[in-house]
C-alpha positions as CSV (number, residue, x, y, z in Angstrom):
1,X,0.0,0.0,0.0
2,X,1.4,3.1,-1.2
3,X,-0.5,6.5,-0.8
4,X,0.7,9.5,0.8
5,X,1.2,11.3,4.0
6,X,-1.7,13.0,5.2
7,X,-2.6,15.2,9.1
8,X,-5.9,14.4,10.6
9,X,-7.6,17.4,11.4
10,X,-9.7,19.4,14.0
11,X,-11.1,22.4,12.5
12,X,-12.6,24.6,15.4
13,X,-14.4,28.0,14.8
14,X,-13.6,31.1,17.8
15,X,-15.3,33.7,18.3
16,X,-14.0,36.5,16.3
17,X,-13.9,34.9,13.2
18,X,-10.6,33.0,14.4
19,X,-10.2,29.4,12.6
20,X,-8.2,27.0,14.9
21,X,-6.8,24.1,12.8
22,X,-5.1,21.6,15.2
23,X,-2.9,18.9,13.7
24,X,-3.4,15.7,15.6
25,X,-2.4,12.8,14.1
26,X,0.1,12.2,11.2
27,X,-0.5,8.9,9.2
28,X,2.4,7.8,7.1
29,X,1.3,5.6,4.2
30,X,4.1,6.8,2.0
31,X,5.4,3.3,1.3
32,X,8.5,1.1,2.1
33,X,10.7,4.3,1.9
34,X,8.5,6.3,4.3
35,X,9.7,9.8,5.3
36,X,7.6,9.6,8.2
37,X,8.8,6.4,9.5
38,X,12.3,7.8,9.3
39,X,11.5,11.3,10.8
40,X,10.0,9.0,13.9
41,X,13.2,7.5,14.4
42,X,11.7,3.6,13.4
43,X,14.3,1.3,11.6
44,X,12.4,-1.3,10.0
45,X,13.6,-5.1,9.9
46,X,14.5,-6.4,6.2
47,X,15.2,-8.9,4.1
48,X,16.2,-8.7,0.3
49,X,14.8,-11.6,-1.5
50,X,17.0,-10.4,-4.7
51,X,14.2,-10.7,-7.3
52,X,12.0,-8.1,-8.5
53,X,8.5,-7.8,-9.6
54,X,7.2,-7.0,-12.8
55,X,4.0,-5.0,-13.0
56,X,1.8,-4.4,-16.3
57,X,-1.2,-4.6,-17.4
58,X,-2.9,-6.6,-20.1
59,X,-5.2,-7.3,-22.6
60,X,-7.0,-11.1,-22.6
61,X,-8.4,-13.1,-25.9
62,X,-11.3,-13.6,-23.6
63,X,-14.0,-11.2,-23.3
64,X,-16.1,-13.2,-21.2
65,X,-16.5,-13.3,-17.2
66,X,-13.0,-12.3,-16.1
67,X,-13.4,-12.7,-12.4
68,X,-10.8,-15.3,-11.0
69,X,-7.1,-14.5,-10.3
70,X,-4.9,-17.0,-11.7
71,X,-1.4,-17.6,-10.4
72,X,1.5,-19.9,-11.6
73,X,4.5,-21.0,-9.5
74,X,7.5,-21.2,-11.9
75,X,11.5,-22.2,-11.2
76,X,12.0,-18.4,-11.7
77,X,9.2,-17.1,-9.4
78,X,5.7,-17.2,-8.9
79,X,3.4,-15.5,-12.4
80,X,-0.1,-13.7,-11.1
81,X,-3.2,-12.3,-13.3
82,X,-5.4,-9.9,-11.5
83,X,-8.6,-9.6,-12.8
84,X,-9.6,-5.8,-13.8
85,X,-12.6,-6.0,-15.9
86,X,-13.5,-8.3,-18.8
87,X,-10.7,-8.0,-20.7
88,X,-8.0,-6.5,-19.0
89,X,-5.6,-8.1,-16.1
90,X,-3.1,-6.7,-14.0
91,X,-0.1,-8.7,-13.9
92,X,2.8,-9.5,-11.3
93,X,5.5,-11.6,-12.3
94,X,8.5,-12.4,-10.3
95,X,12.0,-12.4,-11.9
96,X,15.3,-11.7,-10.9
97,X,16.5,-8.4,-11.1
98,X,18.1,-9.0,-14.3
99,X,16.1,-10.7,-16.0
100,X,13.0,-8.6,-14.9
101,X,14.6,-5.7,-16.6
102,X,15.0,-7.7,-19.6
103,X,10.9,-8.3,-19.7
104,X,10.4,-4.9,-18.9
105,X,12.5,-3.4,-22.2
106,X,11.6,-6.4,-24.5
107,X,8.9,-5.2,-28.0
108,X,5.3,-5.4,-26.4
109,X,4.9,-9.1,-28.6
110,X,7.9,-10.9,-27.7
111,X,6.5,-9.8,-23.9
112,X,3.6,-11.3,-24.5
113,X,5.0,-14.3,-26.4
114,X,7.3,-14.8,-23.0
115,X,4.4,-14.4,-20.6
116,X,2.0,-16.7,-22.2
117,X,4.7,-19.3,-22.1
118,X,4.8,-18.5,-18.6
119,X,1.5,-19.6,-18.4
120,X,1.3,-22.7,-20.4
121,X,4.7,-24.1,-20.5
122,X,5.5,-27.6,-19.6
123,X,8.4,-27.7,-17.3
124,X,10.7,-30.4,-16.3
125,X,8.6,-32.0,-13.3
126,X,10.6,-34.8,-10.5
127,X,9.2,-38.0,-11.1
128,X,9.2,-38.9,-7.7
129,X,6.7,-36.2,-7.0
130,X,4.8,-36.8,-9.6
131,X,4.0,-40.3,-8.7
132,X,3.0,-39.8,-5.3
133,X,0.8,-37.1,-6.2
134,X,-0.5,-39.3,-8.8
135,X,-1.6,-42.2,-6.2
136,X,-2.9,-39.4,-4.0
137,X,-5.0,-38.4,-6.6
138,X,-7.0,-41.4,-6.9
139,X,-7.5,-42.0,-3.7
140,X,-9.2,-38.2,-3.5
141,X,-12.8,-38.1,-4.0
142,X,-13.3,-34.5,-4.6
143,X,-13.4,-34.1,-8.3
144,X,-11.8,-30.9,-10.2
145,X,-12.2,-29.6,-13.5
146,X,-8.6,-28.7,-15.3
147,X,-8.9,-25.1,-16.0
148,X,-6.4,-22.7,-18.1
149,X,-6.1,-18.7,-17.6
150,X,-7.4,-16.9,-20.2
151,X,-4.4,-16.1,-23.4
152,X,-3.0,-12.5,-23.4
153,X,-2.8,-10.7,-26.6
154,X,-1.4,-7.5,-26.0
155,X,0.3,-5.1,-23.0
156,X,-1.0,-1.6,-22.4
157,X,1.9,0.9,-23.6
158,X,3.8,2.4,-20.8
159,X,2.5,-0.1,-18.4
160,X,5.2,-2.0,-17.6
161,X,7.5,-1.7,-14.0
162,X,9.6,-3.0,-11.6
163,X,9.6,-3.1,-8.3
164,X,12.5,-4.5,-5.8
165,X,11.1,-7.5,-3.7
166,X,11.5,-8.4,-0.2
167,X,10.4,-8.8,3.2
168,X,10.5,-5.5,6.0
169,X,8.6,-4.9,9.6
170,X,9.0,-1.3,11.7
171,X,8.5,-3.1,15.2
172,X,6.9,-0.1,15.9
173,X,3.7,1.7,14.2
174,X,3.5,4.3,16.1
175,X,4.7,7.7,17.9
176,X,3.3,10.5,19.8
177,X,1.3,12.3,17.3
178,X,2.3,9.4,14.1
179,X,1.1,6.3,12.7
180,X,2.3,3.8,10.3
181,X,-0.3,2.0,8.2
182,X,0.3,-0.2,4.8
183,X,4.1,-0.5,3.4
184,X,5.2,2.2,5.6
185,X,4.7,-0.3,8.3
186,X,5.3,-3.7,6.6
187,X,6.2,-4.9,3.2
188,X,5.7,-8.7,1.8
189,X,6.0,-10.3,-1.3
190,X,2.9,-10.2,-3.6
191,X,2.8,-14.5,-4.0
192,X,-0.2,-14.3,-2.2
193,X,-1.3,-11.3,-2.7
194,X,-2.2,-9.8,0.6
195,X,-0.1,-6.5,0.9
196,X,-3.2,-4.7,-0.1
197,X,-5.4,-6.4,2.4
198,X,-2.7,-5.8,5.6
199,X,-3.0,-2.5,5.0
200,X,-6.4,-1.7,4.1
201,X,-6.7,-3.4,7.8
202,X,-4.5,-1.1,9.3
203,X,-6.4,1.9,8.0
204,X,-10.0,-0.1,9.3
205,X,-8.6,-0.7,12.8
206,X,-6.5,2.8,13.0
207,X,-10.0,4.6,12.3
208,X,-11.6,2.7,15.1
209,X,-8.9,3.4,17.4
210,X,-9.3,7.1,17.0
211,X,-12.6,7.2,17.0
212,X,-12.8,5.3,20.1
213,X,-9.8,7.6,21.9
214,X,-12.1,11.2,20.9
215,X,-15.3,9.2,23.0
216,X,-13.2,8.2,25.9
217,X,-11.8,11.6,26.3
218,X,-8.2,10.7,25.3
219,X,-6.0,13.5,23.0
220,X,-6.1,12.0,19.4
221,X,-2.4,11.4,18.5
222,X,-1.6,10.3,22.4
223,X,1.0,7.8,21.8
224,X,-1.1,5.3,25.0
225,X,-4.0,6.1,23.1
226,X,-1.9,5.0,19.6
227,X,-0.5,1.9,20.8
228,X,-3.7,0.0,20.8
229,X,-3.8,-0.1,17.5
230,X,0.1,-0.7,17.4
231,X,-1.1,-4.1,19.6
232,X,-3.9,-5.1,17.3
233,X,-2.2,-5.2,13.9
234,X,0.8,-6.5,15.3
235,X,-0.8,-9.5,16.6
236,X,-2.9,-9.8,13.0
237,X,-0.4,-8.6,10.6
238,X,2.4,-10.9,12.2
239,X,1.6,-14.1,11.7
240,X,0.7,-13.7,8.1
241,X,3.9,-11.9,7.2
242,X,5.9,-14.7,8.5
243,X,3.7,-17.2,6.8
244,X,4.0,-16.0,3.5
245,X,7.4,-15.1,4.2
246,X,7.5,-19.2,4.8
247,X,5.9,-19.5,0.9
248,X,8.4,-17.4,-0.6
249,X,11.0,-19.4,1.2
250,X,9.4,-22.7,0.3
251,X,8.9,-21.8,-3.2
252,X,12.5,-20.3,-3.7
253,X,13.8,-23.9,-3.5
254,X,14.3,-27.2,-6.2
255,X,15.1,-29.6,-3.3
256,X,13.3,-32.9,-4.4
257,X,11.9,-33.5,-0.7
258,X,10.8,-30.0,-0.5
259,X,9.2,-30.2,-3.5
260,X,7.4,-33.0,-2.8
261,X,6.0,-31.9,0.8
262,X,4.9,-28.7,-0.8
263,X,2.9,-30.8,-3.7
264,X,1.6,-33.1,-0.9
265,X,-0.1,-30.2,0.8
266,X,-1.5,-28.1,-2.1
267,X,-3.0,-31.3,-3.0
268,X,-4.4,-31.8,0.3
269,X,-5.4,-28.4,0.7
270,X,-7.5,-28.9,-2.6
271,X,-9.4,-32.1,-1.4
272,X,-10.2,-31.3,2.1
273,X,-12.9,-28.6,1.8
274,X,-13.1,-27.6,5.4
275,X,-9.3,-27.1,5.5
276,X,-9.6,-24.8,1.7
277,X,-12.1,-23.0,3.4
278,X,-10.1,-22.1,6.8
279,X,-7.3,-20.8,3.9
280,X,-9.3,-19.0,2.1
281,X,-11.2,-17.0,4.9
282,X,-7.5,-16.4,6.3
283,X,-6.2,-14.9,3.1
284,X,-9.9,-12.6,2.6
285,X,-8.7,-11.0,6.3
């Protein structure tokens, strides 16, 4: 989440015609380089994954019901469609540095030629791993219909970016008279695609936490006041940091046993409904 710093205000009118604007609370949502992070004296914690992340957005053959995010885990990094409307996607794509640069300069069709092999290119799969999850699949009564992501056919111009990747925490959100909400307070790889949601839940509970500081009487940007919210994202926002911290990890790897516990548990995952559903309320917040 990256927007921009902003003051919450109290306007009060004096007699005399006098305004009285009182600055309260600063919010910095100014992303992973935040200003106001460093002007409150907060170091954050990070980790460089050393791959980047390609951003564009582009056009599908398919103009029919675009509504499901598709996302491919590839030796190279993990390859993401966003759905925008019916014909357009957002796309991330993780690359390494080099590499990422490479997609990023490359003629619009060659991109697209490249990205739609990312999609449907058969890779060199561990026949170990392949034959368990094999046998596991016939002893798995749910039945699945193979589905494909729609092709693309075309890149919006100028759309294309990169973005360094990697993991970063402030272990603290907040300061007299400051807050941290979004990237400025956390920053996680996009593979699952919960940055957004992290910090649209910071913004949710820091609202409530004010709100709830003007009707008990506290001062507004009161650091005690503050630190509840501080408490409650921390103990949400943890957890599922380190956990897709642990994805990135376990998908960064080629180790045959790895591999094959990873494949064992998406598979799993996939035929225990109760157990999808737990997953999939986890990663809606």
């Amino acid at each position: 989440m990256n927007l921009v710093v902003c003051w919450i205000m109290m306007v009060i009118a004096l007699n005399g015609n006098m305004i009285l604007h009182l600055r309260l609370v600063k919010v910095g949502a100014d992303g992973i380089n935040s200003l106001v992070r460093k002007r409150m004296n907060i170091e954050p914690f990070t980790i460089n994954y050393n791959q980047m992340g390609l951003v564009a957005t582009v056009e599908l053959s398919d103009s029919g019901d675009n509504s499901v995010a598709w996302q491919r885990f590839l030796p190279t990094g993990p390859v993401a469609l966003l759905p925008l409307n019916d014909t357009t996607s957002s796309l991330v794509w993780t690359h390494t540095p080099a590499q990422a640069k490479e997609l990023q300069s490359m003629p619009p069709q060659e991109f697209v030629d490249a990205l739609n092999d990312a999609f449907y290119k058969d890779y060199p799969k561990d026949t170990m791993t392949t034959n368990l999850m094999d046998t596991l699949s016939t002893f798995c009564s749910a039945k699945t219909i193979r589905q494909y992501p729609p092709a693309i056919v075309a890149v919006k111009d100028k759309s294309r970016a990169c973005f360094p990747l990697g993991f970063g925490h402030a272990p603290s959100y907040v300061a007299q008279g400051a807050a941290l909400v979004g990237d400025a307070a956390h920053r996680v790889h996009p593979l699952a695609g919960q940055g957004v949601n992290l910090g649209f839940g910071d913004v949710k509970c820091l609202t409530q936490v004010l709100a709830d500081a003007v009707y008990s009487g506290y001062p507004i940007g009161d650091k005690n006041a503050l630190l509840k919210y501080e408490r409650e994202r921390l103990m949400k926002n943890v957890p599922i940091m380190f956990g897709i911290h642990g994805l990135q990890q376990l998908y960064s790897t080629t180790f045959s046993p790895v591999v094959m516990l990873r494949s064992l548990g998406l598979q799993i995952t996939q035929n225990l409904p109760p157990l999808k559903k737990i997953f999939m309320q986890q990663a809606m917040g």
